[in-house]
mmCIF file as Biopython writes it, N, C-alpha, C and O atoms, coordinates in Angstrom:
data_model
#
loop_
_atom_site.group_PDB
_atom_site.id
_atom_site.type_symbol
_atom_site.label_atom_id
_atom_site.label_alt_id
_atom_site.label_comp_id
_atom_site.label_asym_id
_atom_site.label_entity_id
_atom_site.label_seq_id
_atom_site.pdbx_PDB_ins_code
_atom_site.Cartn_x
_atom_site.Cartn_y
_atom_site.Cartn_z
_atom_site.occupancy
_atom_site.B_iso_or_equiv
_atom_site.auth_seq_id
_atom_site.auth_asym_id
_atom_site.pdbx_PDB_model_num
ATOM 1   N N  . UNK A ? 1  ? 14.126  -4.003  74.255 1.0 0.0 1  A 1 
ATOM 2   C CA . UNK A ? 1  ? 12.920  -4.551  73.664 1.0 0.0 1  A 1 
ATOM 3   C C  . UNK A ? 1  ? 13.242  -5.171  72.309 1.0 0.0 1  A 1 
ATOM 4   O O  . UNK A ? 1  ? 13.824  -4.385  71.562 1.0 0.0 1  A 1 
ATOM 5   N N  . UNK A ? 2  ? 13.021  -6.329  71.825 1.0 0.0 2  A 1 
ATOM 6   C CA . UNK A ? 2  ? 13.344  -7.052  70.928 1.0 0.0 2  A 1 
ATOM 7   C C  . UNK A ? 2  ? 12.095  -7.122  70.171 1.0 0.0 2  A 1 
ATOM 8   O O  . UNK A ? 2  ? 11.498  -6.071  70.403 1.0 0.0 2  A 1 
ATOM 9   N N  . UNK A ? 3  ? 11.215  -8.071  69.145 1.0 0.0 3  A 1 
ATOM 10  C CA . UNK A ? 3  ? 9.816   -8.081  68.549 1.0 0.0 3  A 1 
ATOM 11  C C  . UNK A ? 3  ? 8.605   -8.170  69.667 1.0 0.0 3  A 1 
ATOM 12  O O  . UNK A ? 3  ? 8.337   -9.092  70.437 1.0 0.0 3  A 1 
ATOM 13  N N  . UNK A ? 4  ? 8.113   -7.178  69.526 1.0 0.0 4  A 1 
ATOM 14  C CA . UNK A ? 4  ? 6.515   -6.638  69.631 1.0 0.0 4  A 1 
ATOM 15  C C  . UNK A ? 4  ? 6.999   -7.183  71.662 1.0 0.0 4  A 1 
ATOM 16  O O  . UNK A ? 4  ? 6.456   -8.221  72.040 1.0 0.0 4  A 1 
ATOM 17  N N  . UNK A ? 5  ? 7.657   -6.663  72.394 1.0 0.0 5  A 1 
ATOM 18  C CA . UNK A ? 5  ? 7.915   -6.651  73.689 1.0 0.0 5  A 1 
ATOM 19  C C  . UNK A ? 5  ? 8.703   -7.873  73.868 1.0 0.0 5  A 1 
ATOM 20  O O  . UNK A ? 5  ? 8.701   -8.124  75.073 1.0 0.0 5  A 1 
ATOM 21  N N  . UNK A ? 6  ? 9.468   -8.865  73.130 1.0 0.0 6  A 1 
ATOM 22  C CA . UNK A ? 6  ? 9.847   -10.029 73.907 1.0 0.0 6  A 1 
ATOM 23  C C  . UNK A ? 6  ? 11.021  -9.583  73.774 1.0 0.0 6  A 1 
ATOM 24  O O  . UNK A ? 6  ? 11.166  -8.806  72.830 1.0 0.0 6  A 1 
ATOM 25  N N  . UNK A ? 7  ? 12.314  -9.907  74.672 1.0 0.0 7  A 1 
ATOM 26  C CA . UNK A ? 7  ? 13.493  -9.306  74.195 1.0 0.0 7  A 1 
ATOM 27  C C  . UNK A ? 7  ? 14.237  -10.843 73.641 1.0 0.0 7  A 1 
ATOM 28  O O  . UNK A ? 7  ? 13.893  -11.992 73.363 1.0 0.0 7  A 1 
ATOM 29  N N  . UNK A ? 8  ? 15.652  -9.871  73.707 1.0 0.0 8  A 1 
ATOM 30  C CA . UNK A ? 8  ? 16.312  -11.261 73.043 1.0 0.0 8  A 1 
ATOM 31  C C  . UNK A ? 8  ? 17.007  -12.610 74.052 1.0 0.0 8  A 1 
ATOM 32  O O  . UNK A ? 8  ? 17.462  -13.655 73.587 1.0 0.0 8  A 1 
ATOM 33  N N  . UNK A ? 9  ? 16.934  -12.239 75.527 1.0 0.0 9  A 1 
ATOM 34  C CA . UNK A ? 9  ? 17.473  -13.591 76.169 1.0 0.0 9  A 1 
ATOM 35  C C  . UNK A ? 9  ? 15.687  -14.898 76.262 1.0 0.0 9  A 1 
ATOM 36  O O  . UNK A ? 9  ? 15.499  -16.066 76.602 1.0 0.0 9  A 1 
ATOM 37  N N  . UNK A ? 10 ? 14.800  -13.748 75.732 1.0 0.0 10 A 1 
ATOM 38  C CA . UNK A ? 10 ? 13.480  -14.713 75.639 1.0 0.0 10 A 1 
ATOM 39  C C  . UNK A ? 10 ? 13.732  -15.688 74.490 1.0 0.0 10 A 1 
ATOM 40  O O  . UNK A ? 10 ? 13.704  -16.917 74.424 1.0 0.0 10 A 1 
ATOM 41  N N  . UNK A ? 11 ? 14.024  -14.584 73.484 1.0 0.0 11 A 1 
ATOM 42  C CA . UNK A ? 11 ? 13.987  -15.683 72.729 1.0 0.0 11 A 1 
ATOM 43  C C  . UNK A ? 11 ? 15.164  -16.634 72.046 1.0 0.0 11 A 1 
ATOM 44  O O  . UNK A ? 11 ? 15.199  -17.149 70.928 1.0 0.0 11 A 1 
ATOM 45  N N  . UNK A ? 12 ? 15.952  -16.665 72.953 1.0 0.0 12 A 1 
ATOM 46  C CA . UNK A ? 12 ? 17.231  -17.441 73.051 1.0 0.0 12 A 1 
ATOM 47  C C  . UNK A ? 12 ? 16.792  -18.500 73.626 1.0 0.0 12 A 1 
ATOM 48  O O  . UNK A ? 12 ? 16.951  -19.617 73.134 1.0 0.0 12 A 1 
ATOM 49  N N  . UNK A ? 13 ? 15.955  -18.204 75.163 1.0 0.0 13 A 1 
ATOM 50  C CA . UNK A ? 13 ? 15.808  -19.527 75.780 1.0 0.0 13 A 1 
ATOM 51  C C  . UNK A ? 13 ? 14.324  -20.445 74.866 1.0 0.0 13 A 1 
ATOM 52  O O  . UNK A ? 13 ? 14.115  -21.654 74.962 1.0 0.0 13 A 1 
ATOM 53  N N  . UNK A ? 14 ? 13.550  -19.533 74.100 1.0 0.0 14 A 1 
ATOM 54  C CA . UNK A ? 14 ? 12.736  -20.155 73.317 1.0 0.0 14 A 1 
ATOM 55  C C  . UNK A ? 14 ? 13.043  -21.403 72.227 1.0 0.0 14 A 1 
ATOM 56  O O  . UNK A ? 14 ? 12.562  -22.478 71.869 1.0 0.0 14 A 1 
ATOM 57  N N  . UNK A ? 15 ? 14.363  -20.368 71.906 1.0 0.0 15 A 1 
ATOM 58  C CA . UNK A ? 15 ? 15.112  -21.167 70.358 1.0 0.0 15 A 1 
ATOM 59  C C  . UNK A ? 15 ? 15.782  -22.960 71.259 1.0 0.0 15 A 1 
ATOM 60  O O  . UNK A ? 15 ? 15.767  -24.133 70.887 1.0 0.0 15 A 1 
ATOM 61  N N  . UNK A ? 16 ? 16.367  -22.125 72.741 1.0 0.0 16 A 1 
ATOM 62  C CA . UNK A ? 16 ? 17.125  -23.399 73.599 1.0 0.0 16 A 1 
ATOM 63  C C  . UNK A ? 16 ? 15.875  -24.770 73.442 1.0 0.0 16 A 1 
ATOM 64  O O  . UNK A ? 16 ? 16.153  -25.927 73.128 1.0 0.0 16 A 1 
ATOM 65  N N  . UNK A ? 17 ? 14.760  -24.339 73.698 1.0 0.0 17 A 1 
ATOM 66  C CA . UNK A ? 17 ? 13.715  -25.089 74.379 1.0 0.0 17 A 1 
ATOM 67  C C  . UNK A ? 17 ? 13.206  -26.127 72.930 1.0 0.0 17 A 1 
ATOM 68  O O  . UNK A ? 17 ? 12.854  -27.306 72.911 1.0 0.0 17 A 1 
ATOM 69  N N  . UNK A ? 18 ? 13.354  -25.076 71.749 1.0 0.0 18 A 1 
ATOM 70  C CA . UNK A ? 18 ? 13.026  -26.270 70.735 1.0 0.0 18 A 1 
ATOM 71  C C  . UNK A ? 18 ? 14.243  -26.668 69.949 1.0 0.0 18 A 1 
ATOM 72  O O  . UNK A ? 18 ? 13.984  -27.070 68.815 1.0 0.0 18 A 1 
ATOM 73  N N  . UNK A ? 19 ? 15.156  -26.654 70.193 1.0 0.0 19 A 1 
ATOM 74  C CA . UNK A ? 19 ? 16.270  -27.587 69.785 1.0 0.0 19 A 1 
ATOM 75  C C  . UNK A ? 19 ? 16.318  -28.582 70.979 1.0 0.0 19 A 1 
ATOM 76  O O  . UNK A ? 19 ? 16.903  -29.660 70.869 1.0 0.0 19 A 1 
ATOM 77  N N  . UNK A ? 20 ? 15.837  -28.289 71.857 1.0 0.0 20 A 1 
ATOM 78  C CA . UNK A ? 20 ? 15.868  -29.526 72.957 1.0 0.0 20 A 1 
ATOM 79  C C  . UNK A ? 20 ? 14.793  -30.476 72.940 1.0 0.0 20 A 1 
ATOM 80  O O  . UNK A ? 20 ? 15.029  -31.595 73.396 1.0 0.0 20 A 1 
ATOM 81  N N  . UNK A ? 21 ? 13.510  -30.184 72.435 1.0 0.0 21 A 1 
ATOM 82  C CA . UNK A ? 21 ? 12.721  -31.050 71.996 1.0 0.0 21 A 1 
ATOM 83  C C  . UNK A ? 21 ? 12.385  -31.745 70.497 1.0 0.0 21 A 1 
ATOM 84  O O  . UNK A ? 21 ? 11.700  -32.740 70.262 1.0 0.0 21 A 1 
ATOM 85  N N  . UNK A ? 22 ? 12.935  -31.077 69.791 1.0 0.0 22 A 1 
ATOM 86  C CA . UNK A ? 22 ? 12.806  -31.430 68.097 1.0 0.0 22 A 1 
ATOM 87  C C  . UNK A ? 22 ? 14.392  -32.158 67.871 1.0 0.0 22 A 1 
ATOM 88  O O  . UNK A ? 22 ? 14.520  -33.229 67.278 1.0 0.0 22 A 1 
ATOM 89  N N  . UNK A ? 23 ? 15.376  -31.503 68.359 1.0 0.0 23 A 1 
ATOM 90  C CA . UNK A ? 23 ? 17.115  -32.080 67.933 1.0 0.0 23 A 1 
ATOM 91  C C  . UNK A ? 23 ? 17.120  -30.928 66.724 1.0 0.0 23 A 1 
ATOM 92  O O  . UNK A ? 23 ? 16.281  -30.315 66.064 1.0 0.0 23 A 1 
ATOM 93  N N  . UNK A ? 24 ? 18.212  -30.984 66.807 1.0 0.0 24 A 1 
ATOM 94  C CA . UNK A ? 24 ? 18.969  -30.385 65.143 1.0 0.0 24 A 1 
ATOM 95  C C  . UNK A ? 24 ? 18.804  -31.113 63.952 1.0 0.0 24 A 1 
ATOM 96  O O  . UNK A ? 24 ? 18.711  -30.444 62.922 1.0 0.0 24 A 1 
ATOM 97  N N  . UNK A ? 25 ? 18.748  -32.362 63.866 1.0 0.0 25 A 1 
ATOM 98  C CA . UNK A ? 25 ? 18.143  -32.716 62.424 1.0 0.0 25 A 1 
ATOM 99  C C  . UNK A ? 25 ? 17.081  -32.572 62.310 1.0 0.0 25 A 1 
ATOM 100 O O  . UNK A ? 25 ? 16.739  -32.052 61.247 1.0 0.0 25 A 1 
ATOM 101 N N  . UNK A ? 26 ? 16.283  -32.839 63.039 1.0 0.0 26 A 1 
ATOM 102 C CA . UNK A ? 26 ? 15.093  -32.837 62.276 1.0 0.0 26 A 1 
ATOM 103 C C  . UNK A ? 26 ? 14.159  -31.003 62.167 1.0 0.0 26 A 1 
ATOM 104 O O  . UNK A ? 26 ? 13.094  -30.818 61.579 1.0 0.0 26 A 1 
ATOM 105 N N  . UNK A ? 27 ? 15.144  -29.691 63.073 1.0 0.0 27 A 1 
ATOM 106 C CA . UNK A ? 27 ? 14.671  -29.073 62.464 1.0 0.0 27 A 1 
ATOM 107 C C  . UNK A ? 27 ? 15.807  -28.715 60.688 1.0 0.0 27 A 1 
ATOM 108 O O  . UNK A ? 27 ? 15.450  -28.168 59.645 1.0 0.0 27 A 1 
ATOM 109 N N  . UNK A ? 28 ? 16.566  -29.055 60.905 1.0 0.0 28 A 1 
ATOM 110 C CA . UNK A ? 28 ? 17.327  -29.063 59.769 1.0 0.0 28 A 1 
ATOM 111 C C  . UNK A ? 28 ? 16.377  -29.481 58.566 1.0 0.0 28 A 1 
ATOM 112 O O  . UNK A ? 28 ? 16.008  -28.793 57.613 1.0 0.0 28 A 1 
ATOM 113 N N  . UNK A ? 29 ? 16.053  -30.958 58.915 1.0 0.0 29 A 1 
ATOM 114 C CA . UNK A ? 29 ? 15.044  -31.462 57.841 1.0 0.0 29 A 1 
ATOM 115 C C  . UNK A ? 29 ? 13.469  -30.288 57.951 1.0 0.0 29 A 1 
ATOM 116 O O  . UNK A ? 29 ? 12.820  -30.076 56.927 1.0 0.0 29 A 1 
ATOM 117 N N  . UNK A ? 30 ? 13.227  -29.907 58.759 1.0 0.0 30 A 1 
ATOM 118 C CA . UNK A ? 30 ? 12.347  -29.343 58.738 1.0 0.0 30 A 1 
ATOM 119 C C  . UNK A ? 30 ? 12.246  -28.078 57.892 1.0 0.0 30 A 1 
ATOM 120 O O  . UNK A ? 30 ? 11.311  -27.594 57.253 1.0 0.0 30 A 1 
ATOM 121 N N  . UNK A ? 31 ? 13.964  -27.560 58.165 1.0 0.0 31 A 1 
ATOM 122 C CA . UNK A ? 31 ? 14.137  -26.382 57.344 1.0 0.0 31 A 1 
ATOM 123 C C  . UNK A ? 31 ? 14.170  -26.311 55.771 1.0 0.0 31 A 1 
ATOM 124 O O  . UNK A ? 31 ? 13.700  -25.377 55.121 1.0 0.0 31 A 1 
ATOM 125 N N  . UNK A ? 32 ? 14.778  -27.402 55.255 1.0 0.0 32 A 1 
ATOM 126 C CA . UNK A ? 32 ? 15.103  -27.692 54.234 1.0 0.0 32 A 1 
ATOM 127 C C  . UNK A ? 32 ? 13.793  -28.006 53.171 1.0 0.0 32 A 1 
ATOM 128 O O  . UNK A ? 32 ? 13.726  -27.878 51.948 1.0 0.0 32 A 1 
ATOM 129 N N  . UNK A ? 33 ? 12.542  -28.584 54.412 1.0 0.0 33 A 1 
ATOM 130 C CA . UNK A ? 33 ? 11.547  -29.376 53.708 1.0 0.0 33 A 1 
ATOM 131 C C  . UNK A ? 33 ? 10.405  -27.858 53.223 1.0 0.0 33 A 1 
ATOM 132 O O  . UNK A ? 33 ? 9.511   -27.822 52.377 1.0 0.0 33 A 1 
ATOM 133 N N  . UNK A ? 34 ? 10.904  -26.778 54.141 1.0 0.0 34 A 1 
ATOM 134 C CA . UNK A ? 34 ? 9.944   -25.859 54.470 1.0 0.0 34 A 1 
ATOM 135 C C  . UNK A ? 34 ? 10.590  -24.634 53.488 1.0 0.0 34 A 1 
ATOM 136 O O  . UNK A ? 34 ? 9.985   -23.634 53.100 1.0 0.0 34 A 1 
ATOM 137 N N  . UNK A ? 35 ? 11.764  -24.945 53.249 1.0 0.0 35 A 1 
ATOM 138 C CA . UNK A ? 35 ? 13.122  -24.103 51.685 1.0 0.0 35 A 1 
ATOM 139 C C  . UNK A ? 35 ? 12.210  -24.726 50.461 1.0 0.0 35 A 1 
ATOM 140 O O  . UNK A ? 35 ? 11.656  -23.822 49.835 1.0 0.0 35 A 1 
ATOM 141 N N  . UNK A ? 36 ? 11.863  -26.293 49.871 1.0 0.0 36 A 1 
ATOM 142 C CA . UNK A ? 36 ? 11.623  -26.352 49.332 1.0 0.0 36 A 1 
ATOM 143 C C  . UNK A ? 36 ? 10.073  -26.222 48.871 1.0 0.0 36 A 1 
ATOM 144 O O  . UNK A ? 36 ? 9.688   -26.207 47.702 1.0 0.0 36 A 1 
ATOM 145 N N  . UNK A ? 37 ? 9.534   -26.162 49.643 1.0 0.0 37 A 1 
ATOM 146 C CA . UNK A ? 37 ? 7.718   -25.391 49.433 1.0 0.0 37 A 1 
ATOM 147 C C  . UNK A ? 37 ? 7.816   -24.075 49.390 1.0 0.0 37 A 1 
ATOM 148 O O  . UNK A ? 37 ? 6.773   -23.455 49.182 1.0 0.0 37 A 1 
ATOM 149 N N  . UNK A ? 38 ? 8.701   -23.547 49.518 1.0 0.0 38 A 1 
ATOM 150 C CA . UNK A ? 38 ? 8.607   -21.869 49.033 1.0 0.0 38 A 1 
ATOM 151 C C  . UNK A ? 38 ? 9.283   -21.916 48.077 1.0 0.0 38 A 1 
ATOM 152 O O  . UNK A ? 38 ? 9.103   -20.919 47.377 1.0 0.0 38 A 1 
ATOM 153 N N  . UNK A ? 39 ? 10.254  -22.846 47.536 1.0 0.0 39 A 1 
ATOM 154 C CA . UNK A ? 39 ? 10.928  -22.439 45.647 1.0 0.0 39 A 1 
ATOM 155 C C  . UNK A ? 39 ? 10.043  -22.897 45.113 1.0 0.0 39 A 1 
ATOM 156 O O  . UNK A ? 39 ? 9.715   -22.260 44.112 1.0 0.0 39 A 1 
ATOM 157 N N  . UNK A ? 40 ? 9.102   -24.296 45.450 1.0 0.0 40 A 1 
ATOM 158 C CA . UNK A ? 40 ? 7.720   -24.409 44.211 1.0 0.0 40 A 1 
ATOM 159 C C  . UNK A ? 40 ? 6.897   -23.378 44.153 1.0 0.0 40 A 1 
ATOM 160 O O  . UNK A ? 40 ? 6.323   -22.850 43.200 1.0 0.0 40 A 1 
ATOM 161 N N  . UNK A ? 41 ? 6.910   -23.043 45.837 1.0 0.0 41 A 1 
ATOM 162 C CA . UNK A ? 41 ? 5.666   -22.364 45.491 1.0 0.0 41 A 1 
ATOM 163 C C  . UNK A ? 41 ? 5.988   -21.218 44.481 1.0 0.0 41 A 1 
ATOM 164 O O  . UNK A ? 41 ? 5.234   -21.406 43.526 1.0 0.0 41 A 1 
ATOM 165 N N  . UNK A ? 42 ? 6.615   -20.327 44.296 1.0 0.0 42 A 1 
ATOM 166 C CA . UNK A ? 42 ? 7.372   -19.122 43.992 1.0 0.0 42 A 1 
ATOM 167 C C  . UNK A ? 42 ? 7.394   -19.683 42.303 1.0 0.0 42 A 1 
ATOM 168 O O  . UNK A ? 42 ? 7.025   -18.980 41.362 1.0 0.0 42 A 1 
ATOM 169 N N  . UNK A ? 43 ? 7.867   -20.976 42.187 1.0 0.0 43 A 1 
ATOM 170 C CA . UNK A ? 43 ? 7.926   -21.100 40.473 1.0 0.0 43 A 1 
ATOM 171 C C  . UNK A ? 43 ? 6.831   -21.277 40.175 1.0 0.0 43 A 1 
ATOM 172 O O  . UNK A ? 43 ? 6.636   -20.485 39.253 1.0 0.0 43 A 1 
ATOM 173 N N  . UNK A ? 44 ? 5.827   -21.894 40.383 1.0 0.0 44 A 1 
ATOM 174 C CA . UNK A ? 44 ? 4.665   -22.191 40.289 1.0 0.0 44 A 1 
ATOM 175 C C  . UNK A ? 44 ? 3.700   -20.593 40.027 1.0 0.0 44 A 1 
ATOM 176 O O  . UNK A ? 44 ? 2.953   -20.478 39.055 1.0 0.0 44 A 1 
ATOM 177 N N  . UNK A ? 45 ? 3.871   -19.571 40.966 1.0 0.0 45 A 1 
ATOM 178 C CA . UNK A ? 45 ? 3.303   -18.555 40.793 1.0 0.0 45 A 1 
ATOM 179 C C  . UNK A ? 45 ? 3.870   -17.612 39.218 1.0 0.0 45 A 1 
ATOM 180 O O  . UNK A ? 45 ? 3.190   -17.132 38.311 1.0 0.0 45 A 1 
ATOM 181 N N  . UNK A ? 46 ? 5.174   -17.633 39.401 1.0 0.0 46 A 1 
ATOM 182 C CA . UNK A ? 46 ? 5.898   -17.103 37.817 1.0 0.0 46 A 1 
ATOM 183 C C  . UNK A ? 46 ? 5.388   -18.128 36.939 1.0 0.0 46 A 1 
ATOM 184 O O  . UNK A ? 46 ? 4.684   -17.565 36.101 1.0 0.0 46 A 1 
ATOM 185 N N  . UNK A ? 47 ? 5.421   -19.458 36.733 1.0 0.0 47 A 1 
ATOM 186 C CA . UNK A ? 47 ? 5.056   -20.113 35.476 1.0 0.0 47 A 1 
ATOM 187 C C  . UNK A ? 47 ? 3.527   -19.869 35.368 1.0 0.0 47 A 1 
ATOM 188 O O  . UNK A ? 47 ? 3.208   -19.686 34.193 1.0 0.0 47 A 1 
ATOM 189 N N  . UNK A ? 48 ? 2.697   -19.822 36.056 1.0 0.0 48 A 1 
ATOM 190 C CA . UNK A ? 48 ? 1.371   -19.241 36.600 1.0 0.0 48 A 1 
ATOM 191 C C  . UNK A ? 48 ? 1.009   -17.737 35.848 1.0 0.0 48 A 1 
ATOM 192 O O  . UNK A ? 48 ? -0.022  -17.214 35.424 1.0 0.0 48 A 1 
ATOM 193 N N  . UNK A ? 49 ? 2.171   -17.424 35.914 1.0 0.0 49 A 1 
ATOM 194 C CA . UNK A ? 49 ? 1.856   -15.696 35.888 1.0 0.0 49 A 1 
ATOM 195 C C  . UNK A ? 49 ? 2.601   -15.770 34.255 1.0 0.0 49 A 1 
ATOM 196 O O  . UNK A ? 49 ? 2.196   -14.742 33.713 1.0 0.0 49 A 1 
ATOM 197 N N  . UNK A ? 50 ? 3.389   -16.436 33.374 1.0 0.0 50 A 1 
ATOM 198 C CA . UNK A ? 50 ? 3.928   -16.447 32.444 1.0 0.0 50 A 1 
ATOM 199 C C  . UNK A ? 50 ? 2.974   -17.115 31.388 1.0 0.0 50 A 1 
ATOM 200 O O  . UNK A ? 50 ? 2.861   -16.733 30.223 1.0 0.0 50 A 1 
ATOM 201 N N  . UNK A ? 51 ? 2.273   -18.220 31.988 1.0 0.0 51 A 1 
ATOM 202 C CA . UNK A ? 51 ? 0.851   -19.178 31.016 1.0 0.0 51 A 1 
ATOM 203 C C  . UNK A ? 51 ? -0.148  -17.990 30.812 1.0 0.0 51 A 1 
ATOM 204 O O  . UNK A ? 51 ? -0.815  -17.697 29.820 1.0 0.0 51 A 1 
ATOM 205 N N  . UNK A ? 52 ? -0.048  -17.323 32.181 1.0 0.0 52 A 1 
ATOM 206 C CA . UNK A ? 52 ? -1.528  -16.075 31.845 1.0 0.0 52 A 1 
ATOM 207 C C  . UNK A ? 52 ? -1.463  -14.897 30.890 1.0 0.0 52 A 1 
ATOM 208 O O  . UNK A ? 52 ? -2.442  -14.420 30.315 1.0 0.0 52 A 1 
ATOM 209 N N  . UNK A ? 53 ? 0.224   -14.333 30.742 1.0 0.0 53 A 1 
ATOM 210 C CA . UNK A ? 53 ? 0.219   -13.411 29.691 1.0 0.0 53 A 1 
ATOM 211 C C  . UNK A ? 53 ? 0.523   -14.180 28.527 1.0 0.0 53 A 1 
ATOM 212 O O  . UNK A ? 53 ? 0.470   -13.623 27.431 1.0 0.0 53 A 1 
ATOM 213 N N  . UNK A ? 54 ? 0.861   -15.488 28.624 1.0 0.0 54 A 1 
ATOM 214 C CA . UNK A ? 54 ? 0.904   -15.767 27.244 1.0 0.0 54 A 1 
ATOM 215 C C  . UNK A ? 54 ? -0.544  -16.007 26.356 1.0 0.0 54 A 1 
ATOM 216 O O  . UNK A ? 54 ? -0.707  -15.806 25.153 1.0 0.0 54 A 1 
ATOM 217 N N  . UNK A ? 55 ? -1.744  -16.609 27.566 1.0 0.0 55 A 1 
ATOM 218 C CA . UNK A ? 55 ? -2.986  -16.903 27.475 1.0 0.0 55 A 1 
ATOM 219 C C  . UNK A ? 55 ? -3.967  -15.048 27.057 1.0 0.0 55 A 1 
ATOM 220 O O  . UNK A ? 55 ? -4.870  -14.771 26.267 1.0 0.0 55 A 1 
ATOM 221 N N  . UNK A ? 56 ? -3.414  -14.462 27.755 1.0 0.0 56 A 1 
ATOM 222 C CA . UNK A ? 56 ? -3.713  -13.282 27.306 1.0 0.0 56 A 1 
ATOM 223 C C  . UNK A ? 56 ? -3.126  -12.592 25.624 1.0 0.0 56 A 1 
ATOM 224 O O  . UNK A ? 56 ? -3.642  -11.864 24.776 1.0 0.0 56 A 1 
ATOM 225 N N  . UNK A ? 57 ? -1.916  -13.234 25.754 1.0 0.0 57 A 1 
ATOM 226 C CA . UNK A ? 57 ? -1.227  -12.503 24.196 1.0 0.0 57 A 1 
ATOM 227 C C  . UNK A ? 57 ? -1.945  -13.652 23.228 1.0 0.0 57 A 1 
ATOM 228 O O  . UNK A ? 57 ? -1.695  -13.403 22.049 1.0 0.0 57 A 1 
ATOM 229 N N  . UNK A ? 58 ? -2.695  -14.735 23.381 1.0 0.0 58 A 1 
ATOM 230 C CA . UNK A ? 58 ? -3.563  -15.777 22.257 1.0 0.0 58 A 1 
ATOM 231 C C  . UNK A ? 58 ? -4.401  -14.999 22.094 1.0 0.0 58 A 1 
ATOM 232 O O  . UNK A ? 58 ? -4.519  -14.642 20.922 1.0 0.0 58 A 1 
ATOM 233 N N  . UNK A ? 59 ? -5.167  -14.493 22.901 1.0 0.0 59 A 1 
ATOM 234 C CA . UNK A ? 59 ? -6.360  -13.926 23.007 1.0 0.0 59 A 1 
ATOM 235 C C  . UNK A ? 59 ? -6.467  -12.541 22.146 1.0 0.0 59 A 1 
ATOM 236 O O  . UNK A ? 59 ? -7.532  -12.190 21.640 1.0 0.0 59 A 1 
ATOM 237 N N  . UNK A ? 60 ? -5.492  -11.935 22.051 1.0 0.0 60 A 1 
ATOM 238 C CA . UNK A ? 60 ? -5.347  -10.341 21.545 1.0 0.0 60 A 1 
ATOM 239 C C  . UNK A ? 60 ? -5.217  -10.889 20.160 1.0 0.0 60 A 1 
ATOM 240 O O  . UNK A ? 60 ? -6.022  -10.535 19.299 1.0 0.0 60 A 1 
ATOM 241 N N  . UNK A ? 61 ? -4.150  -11.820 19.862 1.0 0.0 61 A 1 
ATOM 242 C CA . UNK A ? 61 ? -4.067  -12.390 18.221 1.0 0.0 61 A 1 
ATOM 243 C C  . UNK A ? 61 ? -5.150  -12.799 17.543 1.0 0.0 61 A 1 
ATOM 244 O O  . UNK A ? 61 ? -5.371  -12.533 16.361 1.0 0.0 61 A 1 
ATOM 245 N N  . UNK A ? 62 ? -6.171  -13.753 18.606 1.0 0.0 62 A 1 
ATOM 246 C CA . UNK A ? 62 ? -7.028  -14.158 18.148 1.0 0.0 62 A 1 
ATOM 247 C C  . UNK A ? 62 ? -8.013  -12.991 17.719 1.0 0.0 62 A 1 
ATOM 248 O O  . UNK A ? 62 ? -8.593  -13.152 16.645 1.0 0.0 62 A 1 
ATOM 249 N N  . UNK A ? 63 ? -8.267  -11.829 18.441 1.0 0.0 63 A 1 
ATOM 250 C CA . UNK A ? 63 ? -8.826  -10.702 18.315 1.0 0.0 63 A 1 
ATOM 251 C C  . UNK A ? 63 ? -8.570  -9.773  17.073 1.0 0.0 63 A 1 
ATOM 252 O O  . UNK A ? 63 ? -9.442  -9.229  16.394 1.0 0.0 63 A 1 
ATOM 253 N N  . UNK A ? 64 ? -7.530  -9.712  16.944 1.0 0.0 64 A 1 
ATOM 254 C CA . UNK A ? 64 ? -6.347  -9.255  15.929 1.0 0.0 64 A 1 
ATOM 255 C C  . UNK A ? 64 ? -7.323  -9.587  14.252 1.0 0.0 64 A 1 
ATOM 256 O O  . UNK A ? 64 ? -7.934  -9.033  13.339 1.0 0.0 64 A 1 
ATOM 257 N N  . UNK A ? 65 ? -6.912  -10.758 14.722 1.0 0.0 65 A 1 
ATOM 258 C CA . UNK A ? 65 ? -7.243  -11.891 13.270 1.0 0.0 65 A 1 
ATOM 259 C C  . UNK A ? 65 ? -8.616  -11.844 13.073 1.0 0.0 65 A 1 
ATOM 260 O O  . UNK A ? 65 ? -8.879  -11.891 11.871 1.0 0.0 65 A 1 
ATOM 261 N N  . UNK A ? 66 ? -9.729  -11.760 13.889 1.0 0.0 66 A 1 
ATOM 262 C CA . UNK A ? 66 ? -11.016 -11.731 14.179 1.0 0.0 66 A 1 
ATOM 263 C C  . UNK A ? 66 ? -11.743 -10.429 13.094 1.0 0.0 66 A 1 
ATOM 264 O O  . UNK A ? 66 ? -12.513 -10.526 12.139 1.0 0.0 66 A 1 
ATOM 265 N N  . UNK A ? 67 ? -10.969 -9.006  13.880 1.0 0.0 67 A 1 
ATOM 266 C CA . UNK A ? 67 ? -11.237 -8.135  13.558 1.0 0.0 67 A 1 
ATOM 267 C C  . UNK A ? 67 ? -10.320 -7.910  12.053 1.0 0.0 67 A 1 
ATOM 268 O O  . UNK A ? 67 ? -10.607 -6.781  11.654 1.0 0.0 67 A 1 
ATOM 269 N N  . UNK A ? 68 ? -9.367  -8.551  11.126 1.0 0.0 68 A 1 
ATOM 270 C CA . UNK A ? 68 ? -9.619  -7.760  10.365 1.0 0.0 68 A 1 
ATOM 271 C C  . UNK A ? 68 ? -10.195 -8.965  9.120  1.0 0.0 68 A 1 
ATOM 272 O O  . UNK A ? 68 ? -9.753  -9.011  7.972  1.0 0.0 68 A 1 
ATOM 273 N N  . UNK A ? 69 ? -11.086 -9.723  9.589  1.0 0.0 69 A 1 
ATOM 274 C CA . UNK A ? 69 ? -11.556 -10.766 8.397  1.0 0.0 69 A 1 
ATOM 275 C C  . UNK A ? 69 ? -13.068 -9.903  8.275  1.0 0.0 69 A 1 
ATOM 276 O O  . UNK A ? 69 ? -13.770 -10.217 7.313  1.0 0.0 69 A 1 
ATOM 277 N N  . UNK A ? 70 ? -13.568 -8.876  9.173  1.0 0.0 70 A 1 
ATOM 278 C CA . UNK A ? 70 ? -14.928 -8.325  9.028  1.0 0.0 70 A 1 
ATOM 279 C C  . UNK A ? 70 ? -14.844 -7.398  8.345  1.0 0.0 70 A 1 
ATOM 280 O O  . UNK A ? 70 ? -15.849 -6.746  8.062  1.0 0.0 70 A 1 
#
């Protein structure tokens, strides 16, 4: 038994069936195109997540400064 009941000569002849209709470049290109939407996406979430604590550490200064002019 291979994933969730299919074994592995299934999905050998699966993998056969779409290299026979797509070719090797273009899942190549496919792979490559589908590598680079997961490194944006992934930097995008850290620079995302790096603007927000910095947007958060303005906010505490600004607070900071707030509280001791009263």
């Amino acid at each position: 038994m291979g994933l969730g009941g299919i074994s592995i000569w299934q999905l050998l002849i699966i993998l056969v069936i779409v290299i026979m209709l797509f070719g090797t470049k273009r899942l190549r290109t496919l792979g490559s195109d589908l590598g680079s939407a997961v490194k944006g996406f992934r930097k995008s979430m850290s620079d995302d997540g790096s603007a927000q604590q910095d947007e958060d550490a303005g906010q505490d200064r600004a607070a900071d400064a707030n509280g001791k002019d009263k």
